[in-house]
VOGU-793291 format. One line per 2 residues: number of its first residue (from 1); their letters; for each residue x, y, z of C-alpha. Coordinates in steps of 0.001 Angstrom, whole numbers, plus 500000, padded with zeros to 6 digits. Example, Ala and Ser with C-alpha at 12.3 -4.5 7.8 and 13.67 -1.06 7.14 Angstrom:
BEGIN
1 = AS = 512300:495500:507800 | 513670:498940:507140
//
This chain:
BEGIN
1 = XX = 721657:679313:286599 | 718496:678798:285214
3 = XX = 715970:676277:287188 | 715802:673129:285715
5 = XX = 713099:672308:283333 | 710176:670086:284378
7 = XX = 708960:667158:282094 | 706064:667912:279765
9 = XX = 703469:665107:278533 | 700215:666203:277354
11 = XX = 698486:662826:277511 | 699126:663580:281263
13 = XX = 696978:666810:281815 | 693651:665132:283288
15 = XX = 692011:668970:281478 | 692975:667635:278384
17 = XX = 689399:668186:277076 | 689678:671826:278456
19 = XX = 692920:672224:276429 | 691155:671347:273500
21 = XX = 688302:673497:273638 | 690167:676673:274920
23 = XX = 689369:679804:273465 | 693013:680701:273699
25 = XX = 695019:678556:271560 | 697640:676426:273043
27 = XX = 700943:674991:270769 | 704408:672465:271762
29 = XX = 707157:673477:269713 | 710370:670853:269630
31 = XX = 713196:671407:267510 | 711672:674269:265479
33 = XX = 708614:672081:264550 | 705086:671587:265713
35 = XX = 704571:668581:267867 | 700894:670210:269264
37 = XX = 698367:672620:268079 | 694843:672812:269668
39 = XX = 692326:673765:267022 | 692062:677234:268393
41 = XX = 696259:677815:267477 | 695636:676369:264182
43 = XX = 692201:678139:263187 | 694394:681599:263962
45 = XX = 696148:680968:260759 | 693306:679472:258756
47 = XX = 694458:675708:259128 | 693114:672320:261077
49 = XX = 695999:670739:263845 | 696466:667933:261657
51 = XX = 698092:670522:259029 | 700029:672146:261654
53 = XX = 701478:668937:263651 | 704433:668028:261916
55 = XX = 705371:671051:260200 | 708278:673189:261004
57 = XX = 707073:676946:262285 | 709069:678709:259619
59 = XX = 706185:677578:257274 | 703763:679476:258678
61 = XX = 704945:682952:259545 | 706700:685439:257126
63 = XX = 709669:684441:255316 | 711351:687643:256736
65 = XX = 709900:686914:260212 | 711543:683163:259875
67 = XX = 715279:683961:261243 | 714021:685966:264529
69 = XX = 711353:683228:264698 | 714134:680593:265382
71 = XX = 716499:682943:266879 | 713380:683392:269957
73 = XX = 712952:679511:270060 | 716611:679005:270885
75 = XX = 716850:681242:273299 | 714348:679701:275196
77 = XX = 715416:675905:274932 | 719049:677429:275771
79 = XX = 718000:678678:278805 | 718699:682472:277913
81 = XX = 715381:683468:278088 | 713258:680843:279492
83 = XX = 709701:682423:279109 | 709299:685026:276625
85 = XX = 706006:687210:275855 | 705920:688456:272220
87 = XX = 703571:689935:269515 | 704849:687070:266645
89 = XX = 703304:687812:262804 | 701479:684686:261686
91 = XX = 700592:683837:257670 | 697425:682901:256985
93 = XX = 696295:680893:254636 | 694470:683350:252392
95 = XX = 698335:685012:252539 | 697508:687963:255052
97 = XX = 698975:688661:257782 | 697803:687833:261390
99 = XX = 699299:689598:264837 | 699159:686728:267539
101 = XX = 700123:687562:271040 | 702297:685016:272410
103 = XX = 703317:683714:275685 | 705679:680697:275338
105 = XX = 708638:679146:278118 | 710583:676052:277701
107 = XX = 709775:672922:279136 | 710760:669091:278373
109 = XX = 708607:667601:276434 | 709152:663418:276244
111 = XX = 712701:664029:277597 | 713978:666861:275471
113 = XX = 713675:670387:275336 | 710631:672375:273586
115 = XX = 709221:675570:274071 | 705244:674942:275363
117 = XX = 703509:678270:274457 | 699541:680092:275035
119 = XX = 698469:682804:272381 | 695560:684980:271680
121 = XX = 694985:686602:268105 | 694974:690574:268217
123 = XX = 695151:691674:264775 | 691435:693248:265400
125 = XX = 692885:695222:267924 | 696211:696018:266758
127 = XX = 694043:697326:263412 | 692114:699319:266300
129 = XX = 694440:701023:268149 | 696597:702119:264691
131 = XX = 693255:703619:263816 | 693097:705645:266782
133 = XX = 697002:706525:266440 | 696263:708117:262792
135 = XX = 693166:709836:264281 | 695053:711197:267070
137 = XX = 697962:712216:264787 | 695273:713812:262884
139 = XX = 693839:715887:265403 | 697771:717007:266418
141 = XX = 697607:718085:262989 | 694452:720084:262702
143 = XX = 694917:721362:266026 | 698638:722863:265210
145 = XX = 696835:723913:261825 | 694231:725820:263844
147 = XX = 696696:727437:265983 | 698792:728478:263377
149 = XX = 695787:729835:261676 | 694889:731679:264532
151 = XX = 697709:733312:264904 | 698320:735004:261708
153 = XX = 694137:735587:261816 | 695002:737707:265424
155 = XX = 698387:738902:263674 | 696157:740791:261122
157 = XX = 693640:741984:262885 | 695964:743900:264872
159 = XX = 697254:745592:262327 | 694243:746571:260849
161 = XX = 692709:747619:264488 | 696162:749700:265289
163 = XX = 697175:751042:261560 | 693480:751465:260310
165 = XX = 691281:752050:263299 | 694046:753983:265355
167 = XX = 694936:756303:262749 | 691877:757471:262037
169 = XX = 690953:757880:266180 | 694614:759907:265975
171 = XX = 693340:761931:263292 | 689973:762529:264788
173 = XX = 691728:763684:268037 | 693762:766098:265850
175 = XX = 690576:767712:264533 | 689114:767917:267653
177 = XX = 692413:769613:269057 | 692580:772230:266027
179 = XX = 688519:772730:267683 | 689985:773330:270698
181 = XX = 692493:775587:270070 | 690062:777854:267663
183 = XX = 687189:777995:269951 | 686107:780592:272487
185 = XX = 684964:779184:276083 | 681579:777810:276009
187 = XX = 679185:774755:275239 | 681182:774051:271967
189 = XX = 684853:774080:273745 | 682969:772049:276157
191 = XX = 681736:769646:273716 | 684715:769238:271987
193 = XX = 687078:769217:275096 | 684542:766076:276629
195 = XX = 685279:764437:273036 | 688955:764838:273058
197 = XX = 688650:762780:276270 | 686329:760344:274529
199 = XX = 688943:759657:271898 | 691618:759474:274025
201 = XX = 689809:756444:275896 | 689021:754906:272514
203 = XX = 692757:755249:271061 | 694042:753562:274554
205 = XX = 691246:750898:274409 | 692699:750176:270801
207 = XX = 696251:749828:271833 | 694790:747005:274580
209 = XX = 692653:745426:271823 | 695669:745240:269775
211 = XX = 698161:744225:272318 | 696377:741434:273201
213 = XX = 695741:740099:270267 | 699282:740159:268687
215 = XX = 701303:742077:271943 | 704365:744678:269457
217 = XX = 706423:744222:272247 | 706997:740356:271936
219 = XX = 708126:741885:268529 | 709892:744158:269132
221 = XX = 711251:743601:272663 | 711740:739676:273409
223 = XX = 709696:737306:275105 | 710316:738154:278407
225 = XX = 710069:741917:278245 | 706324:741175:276544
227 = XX = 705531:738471:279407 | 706891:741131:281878
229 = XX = 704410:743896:280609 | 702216:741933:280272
231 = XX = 701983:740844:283762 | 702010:744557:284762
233 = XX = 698572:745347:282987 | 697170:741858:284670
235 = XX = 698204:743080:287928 | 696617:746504:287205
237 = XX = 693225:744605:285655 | 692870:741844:288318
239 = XX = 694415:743456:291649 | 696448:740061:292332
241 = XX = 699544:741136:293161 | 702230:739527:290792
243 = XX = 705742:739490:290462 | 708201:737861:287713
245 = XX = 712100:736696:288347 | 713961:738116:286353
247 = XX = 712165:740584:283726 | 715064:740650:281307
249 = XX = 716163:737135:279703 | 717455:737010:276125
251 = XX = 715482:734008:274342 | 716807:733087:271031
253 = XX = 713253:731189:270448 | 712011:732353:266844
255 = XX = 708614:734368:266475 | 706570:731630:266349
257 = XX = 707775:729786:268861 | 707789:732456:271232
259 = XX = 704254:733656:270442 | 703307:729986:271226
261 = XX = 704747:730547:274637 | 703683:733675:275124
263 = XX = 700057:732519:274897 | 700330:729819:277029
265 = XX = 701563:732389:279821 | 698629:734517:278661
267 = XX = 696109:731490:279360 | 697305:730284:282507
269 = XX = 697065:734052:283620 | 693730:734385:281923
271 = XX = 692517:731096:284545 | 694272:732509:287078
273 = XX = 692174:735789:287289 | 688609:733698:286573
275 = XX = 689178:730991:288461 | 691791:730643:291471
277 = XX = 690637:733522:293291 | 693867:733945:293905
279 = XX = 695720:736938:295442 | 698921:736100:294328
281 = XX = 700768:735070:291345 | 704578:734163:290886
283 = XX = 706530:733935:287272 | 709644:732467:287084
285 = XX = 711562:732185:284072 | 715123:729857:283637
287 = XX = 717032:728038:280714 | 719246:725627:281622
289 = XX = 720794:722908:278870 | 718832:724943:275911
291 = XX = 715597:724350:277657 | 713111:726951:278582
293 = XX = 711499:726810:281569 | 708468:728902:282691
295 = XX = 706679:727905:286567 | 703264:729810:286886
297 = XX = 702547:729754:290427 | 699263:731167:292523
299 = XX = 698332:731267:295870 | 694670:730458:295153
301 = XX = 691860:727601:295368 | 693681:724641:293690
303 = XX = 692078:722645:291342 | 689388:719391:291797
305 = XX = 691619:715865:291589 | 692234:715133:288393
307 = XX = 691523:718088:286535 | 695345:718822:286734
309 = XX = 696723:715579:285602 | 693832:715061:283202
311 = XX = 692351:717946:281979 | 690590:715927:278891
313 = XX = 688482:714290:281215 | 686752:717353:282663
315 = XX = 684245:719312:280555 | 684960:723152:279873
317 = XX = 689180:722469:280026 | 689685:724007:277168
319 = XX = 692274:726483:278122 | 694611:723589:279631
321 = XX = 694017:721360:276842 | 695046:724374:274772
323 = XX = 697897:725097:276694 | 699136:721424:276549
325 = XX = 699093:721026:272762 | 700785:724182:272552
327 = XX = 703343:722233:274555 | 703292:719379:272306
329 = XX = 704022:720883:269160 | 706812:723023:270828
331 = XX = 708088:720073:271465 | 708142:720426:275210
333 = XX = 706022:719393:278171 | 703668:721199:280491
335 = XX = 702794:719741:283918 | 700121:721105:286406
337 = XX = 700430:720510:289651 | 697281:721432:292088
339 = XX = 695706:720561:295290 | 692645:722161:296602
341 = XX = 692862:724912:298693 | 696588:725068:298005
343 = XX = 697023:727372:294690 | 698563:725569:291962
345 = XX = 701572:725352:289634 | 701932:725249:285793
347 = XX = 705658:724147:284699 | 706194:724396:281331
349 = XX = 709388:722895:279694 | 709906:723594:275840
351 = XX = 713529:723115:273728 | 714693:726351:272514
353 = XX = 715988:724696:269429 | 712990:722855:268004
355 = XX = 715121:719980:266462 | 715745:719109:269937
357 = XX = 711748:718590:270720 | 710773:715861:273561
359 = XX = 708234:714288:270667 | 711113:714374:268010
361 = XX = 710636:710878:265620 | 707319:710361:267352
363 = XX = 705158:709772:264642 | 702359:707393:263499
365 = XX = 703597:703843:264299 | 702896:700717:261768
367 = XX = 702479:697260:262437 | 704469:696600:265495
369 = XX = 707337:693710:265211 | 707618:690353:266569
//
Protein backbone atom coordinates (compact mmCIF):
# COMPACT_ATOMS: atom_id res chain seq x y z
CA UNK A 1 0.00 0.00 0.00
CA UNK A 2 1.31 3.05 -1.08
CA UNK A 3 0.11 6.41 0.88
CA UNK A 4 -2.30 8.20 -0.87
CA UNK A 5 -1.34 11.05 -3.02
CA UNK A 6 -1.96 14.64 -1.90
CA UNK A 7 -3.56 17.26 -4.32
CA UNK A 8 -1.16 19.48 -6.24
CA UNK A 9 -2.11 23.18 -7.46
CA UNK A 10 0.59 25.49 -8.17
CA UNK A 11 -1.48 28.68 -8.17
CA UNK A 12 -1.67 27.59 -4.45
CA UNK A 13 2.08 27.80 -3.35
CA UNK A 14 2.07 31.45 -1.71
CA UNK A 15 6.43 31.02 -2.94
CA UNK A 16 5.25 30.99 -6.24
CA UNK A 17 7.66 33.85 -7.09
CA UNK A 18 10.46 31.73 -5.39
CA UNK A 19 9.49 28.81 -7.70
CA UNK A 20 10.02 30.90 -10.50
CA UNK A 21 13.25 32.28 -9.84
CA UNK A 22 14.88 29.02 -8.46
CA UNK A 23 18.16 28.20 -9.50
CA UNK A 24 17.11 24.59 -9.56
CA UNK A 25 14.58 24.02 -12.11
CA UNK A 26 11.25 22.77 -11.14
CA UNK A 27 8.71 20.73 -13.88
CA UNK A 28 4.69 18.96 -13.52
CA UNK A 29 4.50 16.17 -15.74
CA UNK A 30 0.67 14.71 -16.43
CA UNK A 31 0.05 12.08 -18.77
CA UNK A 32 3.55 12.05 -20.33
CA UNK A 33 3.30 15.83 -21.15
CA UNK A 34 4.45 19.07 -19.67
CA UNK A 35 1.82 20.94 -17.78
CA UNK A 36 4.84 23.24 -15.84
CA UNK A 37 8.32 24.26 -16.51
CA UNK A 38 10.00 27.14 -14.54
CA UNK A 39 12.42 28.95 -16.79
CA UNK A 40 15.34 27.38 -15.06
CA UNK A 41 13.90 23.50 -16.36
CA UNK A 42 13.43 24.90 -19.69
CA UNK A 43 16.78 27.02 -20.13
CA UNK A 44 18.56 23.36 -19.25
CA UNK A 45 17.61 22.30 -22.67
CA UNK A 46 18.00 25.59 -24.50
CA UNK A 47 14.15 26.46 -24.63
CA UNK A 48 11.63 29.24 -22.90
CA UNK A 49 8.46 27.43 -20.63
CA UNK A 50 6.13 28.53 -23.13
CA UNK A 51 7.92 25.93 -25.64
CA UNK A 52 7.99 23.33 -23.09
CA UNK A 53 4.24 23.61 -21.59
CA UNK A 54 2.25 21.59 -23.71
CA UNK A 55 4.63 19.33 -25.21
CA UNK A 56 4.92 15.71 -24.51
CA UNK A 57 8.56 14.81 -22.73
CA UNK A 58 9.47 12.32 -25.41
CA UNK A 59 10.24 15.47 -27.53
CA UNK A 60 12.87 16.55 -25.69
CA UNK A 61 15.15 13.75 -24.61
CA UNK A 62 16.76 11.09 -26.94
CA UNK A 63 14.70 9.10 -29.15
CA UNK A 64 16.42 5.98 -27.60
CA UNK A 65 16.02 7.45 -24.08
CA UNK A 66 12.04 7.93 -24.97
CA UNK A 67 10.69 4.25 -23.93
CA UNK A 68 12.57 4.19 -20.35
CA UNK A 69 11.51 7.86 -20.17
CA UNK A 70 7.78 6.75 -20.06
CA UNK A 71 8.42 3.47 -18.59
CA UNK A 72 9.91 5.80 -15.17
CA UNK A 73 6.78 8.12 -15.41
CA UNK A 74 4.43 5.18 -15.04
CA UNK A 75 5.89 3.75 -12.45
CA UNK A 76 5.53 6.60 -10.46
CA UNK A 77 1.78 7.59 -11.22
CA UNK A 78 1.18 3.66 -10.62
CA UNK A 79 2.35 3.81 -7.38
CA UNK A 80 5.39 1.34 -7.96
CA UNK A 81 7.85 3.69 -7.33
CA UNK A 82 6.45 6.79 -5.98
CA UNK A 83 9.61 9.08 -5.82
CA UNK A 84 12.39 8.23 -7.97
CA UNK A 85 16.00 10.01 -8.17
CA UNK A 86 17.62 9.61 -11.63
CA UNK A 87 20.43 11.01 -13.90
CA UNK A 88 17.74 11.47 -17.17
CA UNK A 89 19.68 12.59 -20.73
CA UNK A 90 18.05 15.78 -21.95
CA UNK A 91 18.32 17.15 -25.91
CA UNK A 92 19.17 20.38 -26.35
CA UNK A 93 18.33 22.46 -28.75
CA UNK A 94 21.65 22.90 -30.53
CA UNK A 95 21.16 18.72 -30.63
CA UNK A 96 23.75 17.85 -27.76
CA UNK A 97 23.24 16.12 -25.15
CA UNK A 98 22.60 17.39 -21.54
CA UNK A 99 22.90 15.07 -18.11
CA UNK A 100 20.12 16.52 -15.71
CA UNK A 101 19.87 15.12 -12.26
CA UNK A 102 16.42 14.46 -11.40
CA UNK A 103 14.34 14.09 -8.40
CA UNK A 104 10.64 13.58 -9.30
CA UNK A 105 7.46 11.69 -7.02
CA UNK A 106 3.90 11.58 -7.95
CA UNK A 107 1.41 13.79 -6.76
CA UNK A 108 -2.26 14.89 -8.00
CA UNK A 109 -2.21 17.58 -9.84
CA UNK A 110 -6.04 19.22 -10.50
CA UNK A 111 -7.46 15.79 -9.48
CA UNK A 112 -5.35 13.36 -11.44
CA UNK A 113 -2.16 11.85 -11.19
CA UNK A 114 1.30 13.56 -12.39
CA UNK A 115 4.67 13.15 -11.44
CA UNK A 116 5.90 16.85 -9.80
CA UNK A 117 9.74 16.71 -10.18
CA UNK A 118 13.18 19.20 -9.00
CA UNK A 119 16.41 18.88 -11.24
CA UNK A 120 19.81 20.33 -11.40
CA UNK A 121 21.99 20.16 -14.72
CA UNK A 122 25.39 18.17 -14.20
CA UNK A 123 26.73 17.61 -17.52
CA UNK A 124 29.83 20.00 -16.35
CA UNK A 125 30.45 17.65 -13.81
CA UNK A 126 29.66 14.43 -15.23
CA UNK A 127 32.32 15.79 -18.18
CA UNK A 128 34.58 16.33 -14.92
CA UNK A 129 34.64 13.39 -13.17
CA UNK A 130 35.00 11.12 -16.71
CA UNK A 131 38.06 13.29 -17.07
CA UNK A 132 39.46 12.29 -13.91
CA UNK A 133 38.34 8.49 -14.58
CA UNK A 134 40.59 8.48 -17.95
CA UNK A 135 43.38 10.23 -15.97
CA UNK A 136 43.23 7.80 -13.28
CA UNK A 137 42.99 4.87 -15.74
CA UNK A 138 45.95 6.47 -17.18
CA UNK A 139 48.09 6.56 -14.33
CA UNK A 140 46.97 2.56 -13.63
CA UNK A 141 48.46 2.31 -16.90
CA UNK A 142 51.77 4.04 -16.64
CA UNK A 143 52.17 2.85 -13.28
CA UNK A 144 51.74 -1.08 -14.33
CA UNK A 145 54.01 0.09 -17.38
CA UNK A 146 56.65 1.30 -14.91
CA UNK A 147 56.52 -1.73 -12.90
CA UNK A 148 56.75 -3.95 -15.60
CA UNK A 149 59.63 -1.97 -16.82
CA UNK A 150 61.26 -2.24 -13.72
CA UNK A 151 61.22 -5.51 -13.49
CA UNK A 152 62.82 -6.75 -16.54
CA UNK A 153 65.37 -3.44 -15.93
CA UNK A 154 66.26 -5.40 -12.24
CA UNK A 155 65.86 -8.85 -14.21
CA UNK A 156 68.94 -7.76 -16.31
CA UNK A 157 70.96 -6.26 -14.18
CA UNK A 158 71.18 -9.32 -12.27
CA UNK A 159 72.35 -11.17 -14.75
CA UNK A 160 74.88 -9.00 -15.79
CA UNK A 161 76.03 -8.36 -11.93
CA UNK A 162 76.00 -12.42 -11.29
CA UNK A 163 77.18 -13.81 -14.96
CA UNK A 164 79.54 -10.78 -15.76
CA UNK A 165 80.71 -9.30 -12.51
CA UNK A 166 80.72 -12.74 -10.57
CA UNK A 167 82.64 -14.57 -13.01
CA UNK A 168 85.25 -12.48 -13.27
CA UNK A 169 85.47 -12.06 -9.04
CA UNK A 170 85.44 -16.23 -9.43
CA UNK A 171 88.18 -16.04 -11.74
CA UNK A 172 90.14 -13.49 -9.84
CA UNK A 173 89.81 -15.73 -6.70
CA UNK A 174 91.19 -18.60 -8.84
CA UNK A 175 94.33 -16.60 -9.64
CA UNK A 176 94.79 -15.58 -6.37
CA UNK A 177 94.43 -19.34 -5.17
CA UNK A 178 97.02 -20.67 -7.92
CA UNK A 179 99.21 -17.48 -5.80
CA UNK A 180 98.59 -19.17 -2.91
CA UNK A 181 99.38 -22.45 -3.57
CA UNK A 182 102.86 -21.38 -5.47
CA UNK A 183 104.07 -19.07 -2.88
CA UNK A 184 106.48 -19.55 0.00
CA UNK A 185 105.33 -18.00 3.54
CA UNK A 186 105.83 -14.39 3.69
CA UNK A 187 104.49 -10.75 2.88
CA UNK A 188 103.36 -11.99 -0.65
CA UNK A 189 101.33 -15.25 0.73
CA UNK A 190 100.17 -12.70 3.11
CA UNK A 191 99.06 -10.33 0.58
CA UNK A 192 97.48 -12.62 -1.49
CA UNK A 193 95.87 -14.78 1.34
CA UNK A 194 94.20 -11.08 2.81
CA UNK A 195 92.94 -10.74 -0.99
CA UNK A 196 91.47 -14.12 -1.32
CA UNK A 197 89.40 -12.96 1.68
CA UNK A 198 88.69 -9.66 -0.04
CA UNK A 199 87.19 -11.46 -2.99
CA UNK A 200 85.41 -13.77 -1.19
CA UNK A 201 83.44 -10.76 0.55
CA UNK A 202 82.98 -9.17 -2.86
CA UNK A 203 81.64 -12.51 -4.66
CA UNK A 204 79.07 -12.92 -1.52
CA UNK A 205 78.18 -9.16 -1.63
CA UNK A 206 77.35 -9.90 -5.42
CA UNK A 207 75.15 -12.84 -4.82
CA UNK A 208 73.06 -10.27 -2.23
CA UNK A 209 73.14 -7.52 -4.88
CA UNK A 210 71.79 -9.94 -7.25
CA UNK A 211 69.33 -11.69 -5.10
CA UNK A 212 67.69 -8.79 -4.32
CA UNK A 213 67.27 -7.44 -7.29
CA UNK A 214 65.80 -10.47 -9.22
CA UNK A 215 65.99 -13.31 -6.03
CA UNK A 216 67.07 -17.16 -8.55
CA UNK A 217 65.27 -18.82 -6.06
CA UNK A 218 61.71 -17.37 -6.81
CA UNK A 219 62.95 -18.96 -10.15
CA UNK A 220 63.94 -21.66 -9.51
CA UNK A 221 62.30 -22.70 -6.22
CA UNK A 222 58.58 -21.18 -5.93
CA UNK A 223 57.32 -18.30 -4.27
CA UNK A 224 57.28 -19.40 -0.99
CA UNK A 225 60.65 -21.07 -0.74
CA UNK A 226 62.10 -17.39 -2.10
CA UNK A 227 59.77 -15.47 0.54
CA UNK A 228 61.03 -18.08 3.11
CA UNK A 229 64.81 -17.28 2.40
CA UNK A 230 64.25 -14.38 2.10
CA UNK A 231 62.94 -13.78 5.47
CA UNK A 232 65.98 -15.71 6.83
CA UNK A 233 68.60 -13.06 5.52
CA UNK A 234 66.05 -10.17 6.98
CA UNK A 235 66.14 -11.81 10.22
CA UNK A 236 69.96 -12.13 10.02
CA UNK A 237 70.22 -8.18 8.65
CA UNK A 238 67.65 -6.60 11.05
CA UNK A 239 67.80 -8.89 14.34
CA UNK A 240 63.79 -8.97 14.46
CA UNK A 241 63.07 -12.22 15.06
CA UNK A 242 60.70 -13.63 12.26
CA UNK A 243 58.99 -16.63 11.56
CA UNK A 244 56.76 -17.82 8.42
CA UNK A 245 53.75 -20.63 8.51
CA UNK A 246 54.33 -22.87 6.48
CA UNK A 247 57.71 -22.44 4.32
CA UNK A 248 56.68 -24.88 1.63
CA UNK A 249 53.34 -23.99 -0.43
CA UNK A 250 53.10 -24.90 -4.12
CA UNK A 251 51.74 -21.61 -5.98
CA UNK A 252 50.76 -22.15 -9.48
CA UNK A 253 50.96 -18.10 -9.87
CA UNK A 254 53.08 -17.46 -13.19
CA UNK A 255 56.54 -15.53 -12.99
CA UNK A 256 55.21 -12.38 -13.17
CA UNK A 257 52.68 -12.60 -11.00
CA UNK A 258 54.63 -14.05 -8.39
CA UNK A 259 57.52 -11.57 -8.67
CA UNK A 260 54.72 -8.94 -8.16
CA UNK A 261 54.01 -10.61 -4.89
CA UNK A 262 57.16 -11.28 -3.98
CA UNK A 263 57.98 -7.56 -3.93
CA UNK A 264 55.23 -6.53 -2.12
CA UNK A 265 56.44 -9.01 0.77
CA UNK A 266 59.87 -7.49 0.15
CA UNK A 267 58.41 -3.82 0.80
CA UNK A 268 56.35 -4.38 3.67
CA UNK A 269 59.55 -6.12 5.17
CA UNK A 270 61.71 -3.33 3.88
CA UNK A 271 59.12 -0.74 6.28
CA UNK A 272 59.11 -3.07 8.74
CA UNK A 273 62.93 -2.92 9.50
CA UNK A 274 62.99 1.24 8.96
CA UNK A 275 60.12 2.03 10.50
CA UNK A 276 58.11 -0.18 13.16
CA UNK A 277 60.90 -0.71 15.37
CA UNK A 278 59.59 -3.73 15.68
CA UNK A 279 61.03 -6.90 17.30
CA UNK A 280 58.89 -9.20 15.77
CA UNK A 281 57.51 -10.15 12.52
CA UNK A 282 54.92 -12.97 11.57
CA UNK A 283 54.27 -14.39 7.76
CA UNK A 284 51.51 -16.33 7.10
CA UNK A 285 50.74 -17.72 3.88
CA UNK A 286 47.05 -19.61 2.84
CA UNK A 287 44.96 -20.22 -0.44
CA UNK A 288 41.67 -20.96 -0.02
CA UNK A 289 38.96 -20.82 -3.18
CA UNK A 290 42.09 -20.02 -5.69
CA UNK A 291 42.92 -17.00 -3.68
CA UNK A 292 46.25 -16.20 -2.24
CA UNK A 293 46.51 -14.86 0.88
CA UNK A 294 49.64 -13.34 2.52
CA UNK A 295 49.12 -11.46 6.44
CA UNK A 296 52.39 -9.48 7.32
CA UNK A 297 52.20 -8.98 10.89
CA UNK A 298 54.74 -6.94 13.46
CA UNK A 299 54.81 -6.33 16.87
CA UNK A 300 56.02 -2.73 16.48
CA UNK A 301 54.92 1.12 16.70
CA UNK A 302 51.72 1.11 14.55
CA UNK A 303 51.12 3.59 12.20
CA UNK A 304 49.59 7.53 12.61
CA UNK A 305 45.49 7.38 11.81
CA UNK A 306 45.01 7.35 8.51
CA UNK A 307 48.15 6.56 7.05
CA UNK A 308 46.88 2.89 6.91
CA UNK A 309 43.57 3.37 5.32
CA UNK A 310 44.89 6.23 3.20
CA UNK A 311 48.26 6.11 2.44
CA UNK A 312 47.83 8.78 -0.63
CA UNK A 313 47.14 11.32 1.73
CA UNK A 314 50.42 11.22 3.65
CA UNK A 315 53.63 12.49 2.03
CA UNK A 316 56.67 9.97 1.66
CA UNK A 317 53.98 6.66 1.30
CA UNK A 318 55.46 5.58 -1.43
CA UNK A 319 56.18 2.06 -0.51
CA UNK A 320 52.33 1.43 0.44
CA UNK A 321 51.10 3.18 -2.48
CA UNK A 322 53.47 0.86 -4.34
CA UNK A 323 52.42 -2.05 -2.67
CA UNK A 324 48.67 -1.27 -3.31
CA UNK A 325 48.88 -0.87 -7.09
CA UNK A 326 50.79 -3.91 -7.16
CA UNK A 327 47.58 -5.22 -5.65
CA UNK A 328 45.46 -3.65 -8.16
CA UNK A 329 46.84 -4.90 -11.20
CA UNK A 330 47.07 -8.46 -9.63
CA UNK A 331 43.82 -8.10 -9.43
CA UNK A 332 43.57 -8.49 -5.70
CA UNK A 333 43.31 -6.26 -2.65
CA UNK A 334 45.69 -5.23 0.08
CA UNK A 335 44.39 -3.89 3.42
CA UNK A 336 46.53 -2.37 6.30
CA UNK A 337 45.41 -2.48 9.42
CA UNK A 338 47.41 -0.32 12.26
CA UNK A 339 46.99 1.34 15.51
CA UNK A 340 49.69 3.12 17.29
CA UNK A 341 51.65 1.47 19.61
CA UNK A 342 50.05 -1.80 18.55
CA UNK A 343 52.28 -3.19 15.46
CA UNK A 344 50.35 -3.50 12.41
CA UNK A 345 49.01 -5.89 9.77
CA UNK A 346 49.28 -5.99 5.92
CA UNK A 347 46.66 -8.61 4.33
CA UNK A 348 47.08 -9.06 0.96
CA UNK A 349 44.45 -10.99 -1.15
CA UNK A 350 45.33 -11.63 -4.94
CA UNK A 351 43.43 -14.43 -7.47
CA UNK A 352 45.81 -17.01 -8.47
CA UNK A 353 44.18 -17.16 -11.82
CA UNK A 354 44.28 -13.59 -13.10
CA UNK A 355 40.98 -13.92 -15.14
CA UNK A 356 39.43 -14.17 -11.86
CA UNK A 357 40.85 -10.49 -10.71
CA UNK A 358 38.58 -8.40 -8.07
CA UNK A 359 38.89 -5.29 -10.82
CA UNK A 360 37.92 -7.71 -13.74
CA UNK A 361 35.48 -5.44 -16.41
CA UNK A 362 36.43 -2.39 -14.39
CA UNK A 363 37.37 -0.11 -16.90
CA UNK A 364 36.86 3.55 -17.97
CA UNK A 365 33.09 4.23 -17.67
CA UNK A 366 31.11 6.51 -20.41
CA UNK A 367 28.25 8.58 -20.05
CA UNK A 368 26.27 7.06 -17.31
CA UNK A 369 22.42 6.04 -18.18
CA UNK A 370 19.21 7.43 -17.21
Amino acid sequence: MTEPAHDFELGSIPFRGLVEQALAGVYIIQDEVFQYANATWAAMTGHTPEQLIGQPVSRFVPPEDAEEVSARYHRRVSGVEPSMRFVVRGLHRDGSIVFIDVHGMALDYRGRPAVVGVGIEVTDQLERNRQLERSQQQYRELAAYLIAVRERQRSAYAREVHDVLGGLLTSMKLNVGRILRRAAPGEIREIADDLNGLLQEAINSVREISESLHPQALEYLGLATAMASHLERFEKRSGIHAAMCPKELPLPLDSSRATMVYRIFQEALTNVARHAQATEVEVRLAVEQGRLHLHIEDNGRGMPAGVATAPESAAHCFGLLSMKERARELGGALAIESTEGLGTTIMLCVPLDPAESDDQGEHEKGAPHD
